[in-house]
TORSE-584145 format. One record per residue (C-alpha): x, y, z. Coordinates in steps of 0.02 Angstrom, whole numbers, padded with zeros to 5 digits, always signed. Each point is the difference from the previous one (the first is absolute). Example, Ala and Ser with C-alpha at 12.3 -4.5 7.8 and 13.67 -1.06 7.14 Angstrom:
+00615-00225+00390+00069+00172-00033
! end
This chain:
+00000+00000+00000+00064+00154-00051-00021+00163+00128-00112+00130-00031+00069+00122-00101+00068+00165+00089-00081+00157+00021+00063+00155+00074-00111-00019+00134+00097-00181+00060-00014-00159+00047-00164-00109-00009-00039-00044+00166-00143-00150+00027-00075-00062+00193-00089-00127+00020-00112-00047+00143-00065-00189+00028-00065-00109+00129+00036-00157-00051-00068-00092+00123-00084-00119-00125+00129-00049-00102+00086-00118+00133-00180-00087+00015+00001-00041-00195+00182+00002-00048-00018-00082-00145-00166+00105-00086+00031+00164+00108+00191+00031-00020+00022-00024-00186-00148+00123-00049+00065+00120+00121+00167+00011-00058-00060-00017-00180-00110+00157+00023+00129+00090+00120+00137-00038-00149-00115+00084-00142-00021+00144+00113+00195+00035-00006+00000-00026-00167-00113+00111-00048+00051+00147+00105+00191-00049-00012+00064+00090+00166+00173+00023+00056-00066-00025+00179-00103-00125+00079-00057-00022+00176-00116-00136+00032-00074+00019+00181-00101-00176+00057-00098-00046+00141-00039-00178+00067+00165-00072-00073-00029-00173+00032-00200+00007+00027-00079-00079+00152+00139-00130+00015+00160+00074-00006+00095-00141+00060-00063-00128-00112+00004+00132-00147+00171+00054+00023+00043-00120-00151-00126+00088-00098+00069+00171+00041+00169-00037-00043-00065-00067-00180-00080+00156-00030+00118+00109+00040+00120-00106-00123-00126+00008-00133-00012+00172+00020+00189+00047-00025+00012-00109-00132-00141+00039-00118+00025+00077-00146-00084+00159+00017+00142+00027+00158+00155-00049-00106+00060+00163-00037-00008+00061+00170+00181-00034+00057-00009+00022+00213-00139-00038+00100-00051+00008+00207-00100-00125+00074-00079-00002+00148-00093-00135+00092-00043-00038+00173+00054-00177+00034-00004+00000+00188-00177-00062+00031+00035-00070+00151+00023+00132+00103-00133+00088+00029+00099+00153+00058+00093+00010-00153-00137-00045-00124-00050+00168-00107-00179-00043+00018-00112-00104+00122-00196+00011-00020-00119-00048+00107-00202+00012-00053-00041+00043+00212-00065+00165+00049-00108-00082+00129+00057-00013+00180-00051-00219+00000+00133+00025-00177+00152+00076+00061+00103-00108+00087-00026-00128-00160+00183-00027-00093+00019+00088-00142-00105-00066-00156+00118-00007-00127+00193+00098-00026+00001+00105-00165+00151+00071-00079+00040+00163-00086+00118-00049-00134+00093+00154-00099+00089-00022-00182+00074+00130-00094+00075-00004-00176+00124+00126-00095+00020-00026-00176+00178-00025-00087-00017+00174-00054-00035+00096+00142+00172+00073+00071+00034+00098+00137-00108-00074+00128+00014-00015+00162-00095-00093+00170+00006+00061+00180+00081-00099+00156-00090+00063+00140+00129-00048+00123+00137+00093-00089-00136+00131-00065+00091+00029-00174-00043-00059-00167+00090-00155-00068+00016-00051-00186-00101-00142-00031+00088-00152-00094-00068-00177-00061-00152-00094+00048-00029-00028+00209-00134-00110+00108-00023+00024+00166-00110-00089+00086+00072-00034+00197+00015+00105+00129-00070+00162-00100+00008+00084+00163+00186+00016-00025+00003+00049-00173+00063+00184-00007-00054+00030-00180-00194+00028+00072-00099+00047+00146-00116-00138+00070-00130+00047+00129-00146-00071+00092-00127+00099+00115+00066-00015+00162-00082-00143+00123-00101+00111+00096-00070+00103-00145-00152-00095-00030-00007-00066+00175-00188-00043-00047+00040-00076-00142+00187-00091+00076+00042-00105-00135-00023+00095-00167+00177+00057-00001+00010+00059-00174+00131+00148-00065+00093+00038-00153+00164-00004-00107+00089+00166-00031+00111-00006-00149+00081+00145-00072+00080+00042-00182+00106+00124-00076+00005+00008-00191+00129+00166-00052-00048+00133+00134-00179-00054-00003-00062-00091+00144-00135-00090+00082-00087-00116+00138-00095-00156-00046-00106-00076+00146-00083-00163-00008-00153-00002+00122-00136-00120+00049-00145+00075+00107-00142-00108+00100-00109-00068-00067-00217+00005+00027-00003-00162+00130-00194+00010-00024-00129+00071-00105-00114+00027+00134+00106+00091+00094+00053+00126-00123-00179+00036-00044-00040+00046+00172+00057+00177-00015+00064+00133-00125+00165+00010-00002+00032-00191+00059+00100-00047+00151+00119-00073-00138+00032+00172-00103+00040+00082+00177+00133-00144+00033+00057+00030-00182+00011+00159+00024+00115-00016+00156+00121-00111-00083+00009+00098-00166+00049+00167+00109+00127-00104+00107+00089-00052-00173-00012+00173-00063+00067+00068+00158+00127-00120-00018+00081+00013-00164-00019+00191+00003+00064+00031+00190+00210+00058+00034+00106-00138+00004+00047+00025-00208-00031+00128-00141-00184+00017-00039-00028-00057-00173-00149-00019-00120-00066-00157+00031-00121-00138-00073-00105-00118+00106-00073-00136-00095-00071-00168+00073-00182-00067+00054-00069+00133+00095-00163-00086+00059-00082+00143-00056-00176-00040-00001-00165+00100-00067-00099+00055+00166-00105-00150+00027-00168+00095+00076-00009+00140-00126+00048-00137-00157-00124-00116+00083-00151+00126+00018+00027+00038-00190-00004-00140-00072-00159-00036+00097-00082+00131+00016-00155-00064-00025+00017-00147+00079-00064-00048+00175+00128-00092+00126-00044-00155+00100+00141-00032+00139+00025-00186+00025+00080-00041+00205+00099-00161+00033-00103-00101+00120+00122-00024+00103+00083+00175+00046-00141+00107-00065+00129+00092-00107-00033+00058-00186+00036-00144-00110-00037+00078-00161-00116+00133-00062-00113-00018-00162-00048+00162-00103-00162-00046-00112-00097+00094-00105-00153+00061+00069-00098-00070-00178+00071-00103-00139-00051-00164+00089+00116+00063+00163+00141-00068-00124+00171+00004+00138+00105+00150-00060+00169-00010+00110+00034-00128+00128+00129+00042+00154+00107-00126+00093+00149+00029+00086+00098-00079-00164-00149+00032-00133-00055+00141-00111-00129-00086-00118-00061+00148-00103-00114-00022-00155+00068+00073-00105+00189+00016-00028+00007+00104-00142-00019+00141+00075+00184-00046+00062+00061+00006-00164-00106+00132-00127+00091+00146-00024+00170-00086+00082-00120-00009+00181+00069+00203-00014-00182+00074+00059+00004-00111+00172+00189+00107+00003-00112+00113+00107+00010-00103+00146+00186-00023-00018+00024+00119+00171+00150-00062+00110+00155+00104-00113-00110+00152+00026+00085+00013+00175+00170-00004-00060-00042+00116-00176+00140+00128+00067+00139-00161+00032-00043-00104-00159-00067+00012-00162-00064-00118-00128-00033+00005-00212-00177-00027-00033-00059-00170+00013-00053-00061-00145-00019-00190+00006-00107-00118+00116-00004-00015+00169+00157-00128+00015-00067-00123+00145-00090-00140+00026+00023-00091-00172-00051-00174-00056+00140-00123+00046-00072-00111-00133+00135+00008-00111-00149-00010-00156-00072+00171+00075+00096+00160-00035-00128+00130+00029-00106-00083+00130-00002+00066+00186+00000-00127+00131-00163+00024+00125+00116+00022+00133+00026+00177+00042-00070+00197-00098+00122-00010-00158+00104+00165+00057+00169+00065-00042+00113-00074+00105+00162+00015-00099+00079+00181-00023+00136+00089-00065+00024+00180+00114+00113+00122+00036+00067+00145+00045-00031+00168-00080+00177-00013-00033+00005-00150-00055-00137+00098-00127+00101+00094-00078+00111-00151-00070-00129-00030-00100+00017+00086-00161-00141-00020-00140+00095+00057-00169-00113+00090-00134-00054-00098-00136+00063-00167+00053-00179-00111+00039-00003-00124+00143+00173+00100+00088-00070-00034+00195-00115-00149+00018-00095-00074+00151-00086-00156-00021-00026-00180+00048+00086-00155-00070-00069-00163-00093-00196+00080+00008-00072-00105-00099+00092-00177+00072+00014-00077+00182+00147+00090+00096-00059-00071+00180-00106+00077+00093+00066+00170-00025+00051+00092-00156+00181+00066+00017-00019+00200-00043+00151+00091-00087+00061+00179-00025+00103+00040-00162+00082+00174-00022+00157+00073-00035+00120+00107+00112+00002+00177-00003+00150+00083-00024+00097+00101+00143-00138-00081+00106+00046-00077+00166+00146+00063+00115+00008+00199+00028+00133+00009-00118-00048-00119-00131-00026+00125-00112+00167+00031-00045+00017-00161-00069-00102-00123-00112-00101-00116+00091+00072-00143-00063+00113-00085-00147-00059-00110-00110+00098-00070-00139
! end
């Protein structure tokens, strides 16, 4: 494959974003249309840079899986859409059996009888990044040494990531959450220099909705608030004094959800709701919206781990754009991050059937969980040249085929030059030759 050629404005830059979860369930269906549809995707944007933030590296099982994660990764560097892209950083969590050191832990409890369960299940962030032959002069950051270091060859690190100076690995601290004790999620910090123009890249996984019923109790949910709280930690955290502030990009499964009561009451709106009670704790079981006529035909059905709707079309007309209204929870943090206008479906809960591509699971509200954000800073590196169609792009990969049960969303643009450090204006942003 043969780079994109060179503009003025400098190097193609393309992040990805995927959970991929899935793919460790169904190896042999999952993995080969992923990478098949993540490979065109280079290919047709031909970057000079590529960051691939995942989530759930190794899916539920990480231990049995590991042999699965290790052949992906291999058919990853070696495909062909990746051959020209001469150094490459890898990194993996492989220490699932500590739970201290494990990047993520997840547990479903938010209920008192819940919390001193074990963890359900230990999910990996996983971070590879990919420099084309022709991209010179650039440069990675050792956070130990805090200076940039030329980057050379292809490197996979998967042990003891806590010791790896070349990023910054951090969970919420223990007592954070101290309702919520074991969902000790937190992120990767890498940073990149490329000339004089530099940059942050944060992968980030946020909780999750443990229960439909729960976030449809009250506008925002109690899940957006705890979202909310970990997103400004991270923020606070990559931004705060302890090295130069630099534009930044956070890009991983947010969670983000559409608010469940004010989504719910539109969709049925002129339905009426009959609340079903377990028999033996009296609590809400599941709640059943019917229409008032029309043969009381059932509308949505609620459970803790169901959203039944009638119609799921309505999730994908139009790219699912006009439920973008109840997209609320970056509205806090509109001064700290920003985001291209979405223009593709919500990303999560897809079919896992690997026979349907554009099929929602009943599961959970189909909402935009997967993001690419960042700084206003971070802005300004995006440069849209004049006459040049498709320059910045912001979409989903493999729409119309299975990719798991979430889409993997991508940003494509190219650097702006003299963007970046104070001074980078002096100097081109980057070489390419």
């Amino acid at each position: 494959m043969m780079a994109g050629k060179l503009t003025a404005q400098g190097a193609g830059i393309l992040l990805v974003t995927a959970n991929v979860g899935s793919l460790f369930e169904d190896p042999e269906n999952l993995q080969k249309t992923w990478l098949r549809e993540f490979c065109q995707t280079v290919q047709a944007h031909r970057p000079h840079f590529v960051a691939v933030h995942c989530q759930e590296v190794g899916g539920k099982n990480y231990e049995a899986s590991m042999a699965h994660v290790d052949s992906f990764v291999k058919e990853l560097l070696s495909s062909d859409a990746m051959k020209d892209f001469s150094r490459a950083r890898v990194y993996l969590d492989k220490n699932y059996k500590s739970q201290e050191q494990f990047t993520e832990n997840e547990s479903s409890a938010f209920k008192v009888s819940e919390f001193r369960q074990k963890p359900r299940s230990m999910k990996a962030l996983g971070c590879c990044y990919f420099l084309h032959e022709s991209l010179k002069n650039i440069q990675q950051f050792d956070f130990k040494a805090k200076k940039f270091k030329k980057v050379v060859g292809k490197e996979v690190c998967s042990d003891a990531l806590n010791s790896t100076a070349m990023l910054e690995k951090e969970k919420f601290p223990q007592d954070y959450f101290p309702e919520c004790k074991w969902s000790r999620k937190g992120f990767i910090r890498t940073r990149w220099a490329l000339g004089d123009c530099a940059f942050d890249l944060v992968n980030i996984h946020l909780f999750h909705d443990a229960s439909n019923l729960v976030a449809w109790e009250k506008s925002p949910s109690v899940y957006s608030g705890t979202r909310q709280k970990a997103l400004g930690f991270v923020l606070d955290r990559i931004t705060d004094q302890r090295f130069e502030r630099l534009p930044y990009f956070v890009f991983g499964d947010f969670n983000f959800r559409l608010d469940s009561k004010q989504v719910i009451e539109s969709l049925c709106s002129t339905a009426t709701m009959q609340t079903v009670r377990a028999a033996d704790t009296n609590e809400v079981d599941k709640l059943i919206f019917r229409e008032s006529d029309n043969d009381r035909k059932v509308v949505l059905q609620l459970e803790k781990k169901l959203f039944n709707y009638i119609n799921q079309d309505v999730f994908r007309e139009n790219n699912g754009t006009l439920l973008l209204e109840f997209d609320k929870e970056l509205a806090v943090f509109k001064d700290r991050l920003h985001e291209l206008d979405i223009s593709f479906p919500p990303s999560y809960p897809y079919s896992e059937d690997s026979s349907q591509g554009k099929q929602y699971m009943n599961t959970r509200c189909p909402a935009w969980c997967d993001r690419i954000l960042m700084s206003a800073s971070a802005k300004d590196l995006l440069i849209k040249p004049e006459n040049e169609e498709k320059s910045i792009m912001y979409d989903n990969i493999g729409p119309n085929v299975c990719m798991g049960d979430h889409k993997p969303v991508y940003l494509y643009f190219r650097l702006s030059t003299g963007a970046g450090k104070p001074n980078a204006n002096k100097h081109k942003c980057c070489v390419v030759q």
